[in-house]
C-alpha positions, 0 to 999 in steps of 0.5 A: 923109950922103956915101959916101966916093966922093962926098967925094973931091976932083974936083981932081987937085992936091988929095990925096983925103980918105980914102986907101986906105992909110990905111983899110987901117992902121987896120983892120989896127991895129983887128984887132991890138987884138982879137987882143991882147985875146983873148990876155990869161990868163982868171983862173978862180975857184971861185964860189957861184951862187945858186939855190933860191927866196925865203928857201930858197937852194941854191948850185951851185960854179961854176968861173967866169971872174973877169970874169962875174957871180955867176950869169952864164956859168961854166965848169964845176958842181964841186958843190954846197952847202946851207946849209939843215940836213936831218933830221938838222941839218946843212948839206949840201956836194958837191965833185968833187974830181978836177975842183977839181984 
């Protein structure tokens, strides 16, 4: 494949293939579209993520971006939840409340 050097015309009538200019807007449209998309409102939500092993599961709050996955990137462990019963034949939950808020 030719580098852009050896595309241009050895014509001088001729315009040359890829003007410098025109490379120039398009990176600078490139970097405008990043900086849009980087400015858009990140949408938090509070999540379960599993943890635990095989038929004993333990959930972690989570405060998560609404775009990641169940057990992907969170923002911050708010608490925890297990739906498993104890000794005493309750289901066991922890919040930090100041945090939810």
């Amino acid at each position: 494949m030719r580098g852009k050097s050896q595309l241009k015309s050895t014509r001088p009538d001729l315009k040359p293939l890829f003007p410098n200019d025109l490379t120039q807007s398009r990176r600078q449209a490139k970097a405008a579209r990043k900086r849009k998309k980087k400015s858009v409102a990140m949408v938090v939500r509070i999540r379960l993520a599993r943890f635990g092993c095989r038929n004993r599961p333990f959930y972690r709050v989570m405060a998560a971006d609404s775009r990641s996955p169940r057990d992907g990137k969170h923002l911050e462990v708010l608490g925890y939840y297990n739906p498993l019963p104890g000794k005493d034949g309750g289901k066991r939950m922890g919040l930090k409340f100041d945090r939810v808020k």
